[in-house]
N, C-alpha and C positions, 0 to 999 in steps of 0.2 A: 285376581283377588287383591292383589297390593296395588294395582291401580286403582281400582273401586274403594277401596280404604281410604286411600288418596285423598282420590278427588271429593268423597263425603268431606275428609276431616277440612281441605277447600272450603266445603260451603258450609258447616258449622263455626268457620273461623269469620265469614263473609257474614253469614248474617249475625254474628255478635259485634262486629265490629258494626255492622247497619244500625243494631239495636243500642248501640251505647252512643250513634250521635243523637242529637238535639231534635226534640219533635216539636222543640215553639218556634218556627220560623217562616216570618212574614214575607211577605212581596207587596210594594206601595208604589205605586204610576205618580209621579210628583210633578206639579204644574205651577210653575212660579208667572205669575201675571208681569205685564212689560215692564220694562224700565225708561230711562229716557235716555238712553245714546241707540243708535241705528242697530248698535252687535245684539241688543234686547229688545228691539221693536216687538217683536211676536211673542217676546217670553223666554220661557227656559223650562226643561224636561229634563227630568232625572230619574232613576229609580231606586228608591230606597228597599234596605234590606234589614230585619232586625231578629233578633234571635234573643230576648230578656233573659235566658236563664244563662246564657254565655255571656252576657253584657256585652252583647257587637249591635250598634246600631249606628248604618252608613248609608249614606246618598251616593251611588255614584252616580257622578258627572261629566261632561268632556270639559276638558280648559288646557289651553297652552299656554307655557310659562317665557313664549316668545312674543311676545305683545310689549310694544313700549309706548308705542303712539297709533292706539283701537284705529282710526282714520286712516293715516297713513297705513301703516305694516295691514291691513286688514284687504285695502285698494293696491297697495304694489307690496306686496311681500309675499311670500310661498312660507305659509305657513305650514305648523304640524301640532297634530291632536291627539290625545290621548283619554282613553274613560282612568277619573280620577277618581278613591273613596274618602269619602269626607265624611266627618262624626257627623250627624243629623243636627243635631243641637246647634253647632256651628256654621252648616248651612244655612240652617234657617233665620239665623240671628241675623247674618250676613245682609240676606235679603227682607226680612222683615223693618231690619234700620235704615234700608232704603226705601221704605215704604212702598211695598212689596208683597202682595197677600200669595199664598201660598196653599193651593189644594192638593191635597190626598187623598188618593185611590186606592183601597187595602184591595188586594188582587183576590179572586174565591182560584188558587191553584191549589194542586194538590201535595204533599209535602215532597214527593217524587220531582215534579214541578220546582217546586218554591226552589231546595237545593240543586237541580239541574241550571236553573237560574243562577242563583249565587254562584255556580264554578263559573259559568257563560263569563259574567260579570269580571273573576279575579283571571280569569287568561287572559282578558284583554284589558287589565290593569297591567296585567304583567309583561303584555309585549310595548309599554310605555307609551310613545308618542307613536302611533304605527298607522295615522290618518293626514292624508292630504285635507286640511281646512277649505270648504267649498261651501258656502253657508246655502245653497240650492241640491248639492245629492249627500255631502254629509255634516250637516247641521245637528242641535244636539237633542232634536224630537226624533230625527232614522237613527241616528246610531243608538239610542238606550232604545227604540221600538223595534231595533235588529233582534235584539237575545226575545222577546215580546212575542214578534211575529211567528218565532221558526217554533217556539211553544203551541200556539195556536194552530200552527200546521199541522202539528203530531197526533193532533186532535182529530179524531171521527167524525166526530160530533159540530166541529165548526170548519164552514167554507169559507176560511179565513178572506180571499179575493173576495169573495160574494157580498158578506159584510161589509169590508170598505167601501162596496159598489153600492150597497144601500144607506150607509153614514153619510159618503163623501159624492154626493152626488153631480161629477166632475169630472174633465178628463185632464185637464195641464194643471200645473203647478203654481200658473198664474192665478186663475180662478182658484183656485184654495185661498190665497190671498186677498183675494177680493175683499171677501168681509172682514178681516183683518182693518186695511188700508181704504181708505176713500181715496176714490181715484181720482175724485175731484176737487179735494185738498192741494194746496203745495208739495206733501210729504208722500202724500201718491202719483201724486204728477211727476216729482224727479226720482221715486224710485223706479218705477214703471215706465217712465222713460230710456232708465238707465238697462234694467235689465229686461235682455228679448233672452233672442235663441235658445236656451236650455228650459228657459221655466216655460215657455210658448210649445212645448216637446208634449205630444201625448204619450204616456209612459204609464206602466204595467201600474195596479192598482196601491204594491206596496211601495212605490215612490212618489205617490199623492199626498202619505201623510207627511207635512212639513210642517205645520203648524202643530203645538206641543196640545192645545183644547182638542184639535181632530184625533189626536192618537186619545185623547181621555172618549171621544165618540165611538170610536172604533171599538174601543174595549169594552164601554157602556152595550154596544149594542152586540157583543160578543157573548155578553153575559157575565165577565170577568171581574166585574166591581163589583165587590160585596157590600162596603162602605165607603162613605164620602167624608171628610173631615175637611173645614177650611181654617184656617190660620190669618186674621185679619193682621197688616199693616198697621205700625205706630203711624202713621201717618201719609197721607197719599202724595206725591211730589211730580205724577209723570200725567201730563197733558199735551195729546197729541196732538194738537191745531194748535198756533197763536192767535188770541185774539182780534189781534192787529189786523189778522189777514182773511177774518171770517167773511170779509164780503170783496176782499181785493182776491178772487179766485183765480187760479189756471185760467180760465175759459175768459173770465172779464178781461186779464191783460192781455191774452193772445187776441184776442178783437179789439182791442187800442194799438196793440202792436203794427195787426196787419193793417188800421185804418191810416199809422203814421209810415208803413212803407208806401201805400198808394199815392202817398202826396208826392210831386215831381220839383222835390228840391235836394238840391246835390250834399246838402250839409246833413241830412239826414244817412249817406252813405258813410259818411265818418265813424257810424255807430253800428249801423246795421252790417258793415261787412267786416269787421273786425271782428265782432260779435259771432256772425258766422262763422268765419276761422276757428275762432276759439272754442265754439260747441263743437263742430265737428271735430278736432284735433282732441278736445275731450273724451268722446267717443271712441275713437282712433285707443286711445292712450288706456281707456277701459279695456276696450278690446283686448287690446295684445298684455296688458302686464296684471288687471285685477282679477287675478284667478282665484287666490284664497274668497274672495267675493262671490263667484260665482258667477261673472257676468262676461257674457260671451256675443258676437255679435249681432250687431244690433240695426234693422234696416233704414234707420233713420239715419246713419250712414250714406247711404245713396241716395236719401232724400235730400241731406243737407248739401252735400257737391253738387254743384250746378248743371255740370255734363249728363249725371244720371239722375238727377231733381226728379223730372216724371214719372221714371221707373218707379221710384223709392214711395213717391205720393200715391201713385197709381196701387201699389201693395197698401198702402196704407188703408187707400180709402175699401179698401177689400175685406180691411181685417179690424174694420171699426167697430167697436163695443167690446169685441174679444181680445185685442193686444192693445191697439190705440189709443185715444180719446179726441173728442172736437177740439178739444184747444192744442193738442200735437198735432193734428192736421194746420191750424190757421196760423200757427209759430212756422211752420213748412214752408208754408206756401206763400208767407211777410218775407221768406228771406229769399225765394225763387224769386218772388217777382221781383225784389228788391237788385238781387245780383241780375235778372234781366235786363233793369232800367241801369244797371250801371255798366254792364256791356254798350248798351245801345248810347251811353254818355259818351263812353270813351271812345268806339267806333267813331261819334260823330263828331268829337274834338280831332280825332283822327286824321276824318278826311277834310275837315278844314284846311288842317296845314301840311 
């Protein structure tokens, strides 16, 4: 009998204490459109949290306070991440004066939901910087669609994988990017050149979402958006192409490239093999130190050394439209044949003397 006393007087202390928190408490998917440095090409994802009768209203977001030079420290530094909460007001000011519009997804969860959320959110405010920066598996659209996803799981009623199979209709991480980036841009040419291996990876459905618009599709077709709110820009500042270069494309310069390696003049090796060296050692240099980046290796590697040139081309031409492009094949093959005829140069100065 005085356990059963007990354990009631338990659950009349449990649900008074349930009943005296807060029952106005939102959940908002928050989608900031690009910016112009490379760390915001795709955007930024957050999740706002708000609660009017407590006066808490916050974004959280990822941000490391170890950034000095976004280039630099982003390409060789090992960085660390943490989900931060920021007043909303001040988020969005932020980004707004950058000319920055800003949408809002009010979530339809349930209040069980919304606050199961919110603790998600402040534990991992609380273990501070607790993420390797790797802008390919934890960029800042997976980490706020982590606490998202494992919600959606709990759920009977939604096949969370299923749904993304019908949003994101895809299997690497590259192709998610596609519409994002023109591959046939400058700006798609050298990033897609830079990054293979990890984003080329077919991987389970919940590491498809990268882009912060795909995770607002996912939840749209999950049923989760109740409402849409957008927040326009004092003004727009970010343009992805230079004009300069609308008609000097990728594909045009690799075919003047490769028409000026075919010529058989030696003053042309002055440029083309130095040039060589230096892309590939670029690559090299990617490889092993830009991890906070994301980028891992890359077979254009074995395309660019001359000993294993055919291998590397030979992969290439296997995996065209889906990693590649024609102007990355004709840049390849301007510098094979290029270091062929500079072989058979110096062989032939060789046996002269």
């Amino acid at each position: 009998m005085f356990l059963t006393l007990t354990l009631q007087a338990q659950e009349e202390q449990k649900d008074s204490t349930q009943a005296s928190l807060p029952t106005d408490v939102y959940a908002y998917y928050v989608v900031v459109t690009p910016g112009n440095t490379l760390a915001s090409l795709f955007g930024h994802a957050a999740i706002r949290m708000s609660c009017p009768s407590a006066g808490l209203d916050y974004c959280f977001t990822i941000k490391t306070p170890e950034i000095s030079d976004e280039f630099f420290d982003i390409l060789f530094g090992h960085l660390r991440v943490g989900l931060v909460p920021e007043e909303t007001a001040m988020f969005r000011d932020d980004y707004i004066k950058d000319g920055r519009g800003i949408t809002e997804y009010r979530l339809n969860l349930t209040l069980d939901e919304t606050r199961h959320l919110w603790k998600t959110l402040d534990d991992q405010v609380a273990r501070q910087l607790y993420l390797d920066l790797d802008y390919v598996n934890n960029g800042c659209t997976q980490v706020v669609f982590d606490g998202l996803y494992d919600l959606m799981r709990m759920r009977s009623d939604i096949q969370i994988d299923e749904v993304i199979r019908e949003a994101l209709p895809f299997q690497t991480r590259r192709q998610a990017t596609f519409p994002t980036i023109d591959h046939s841009s400058w700006l798609g040419f050298l990033l897609h050149s830079c990054y293979a291996g990890p984003i080329d990876e077919k991987v389970s459905p919940r590491r498809l979402v990268v882009v912060p618009t795909d995770a607002a599709k996912v939840l749209e077709k999950a049923g989760l958006v109740a409402e849409e709110t957008t927040l326009d820009p004092q003004l727009s500042t970010f343009n992805s192409q230079l004009s300069i270069f609308n008609w000097f494309t990728p594909l045009v310069a690799s075919v003047l490239f490769l028409i000026l390696c075919l010529l058989p003049f030696k003053q042309i090796d002055y440029v083309a093999v130095p040039l060589q060296v230096v892309v590939l050692l670029v690559f090299i240099v990617l490889w092993t130190y830009a991890g906070s980046a994301g980028i891992g290796f890359n077979w254009l590697i074995l395309a660019l050394f001359p000993l294993t040139a055919p291998i590397g081309i030979i992969y290439m031409i296997c995996h065209m439209g889906d990693i590649y492009s024609l102007s990355q094949l004709l840049f390849v093959l301007a510098f094979f044949v290029r270091a062929l005829y500079f072989i058979h140069r110096k062989k032939r100065l060789f046996t002269q003397y």
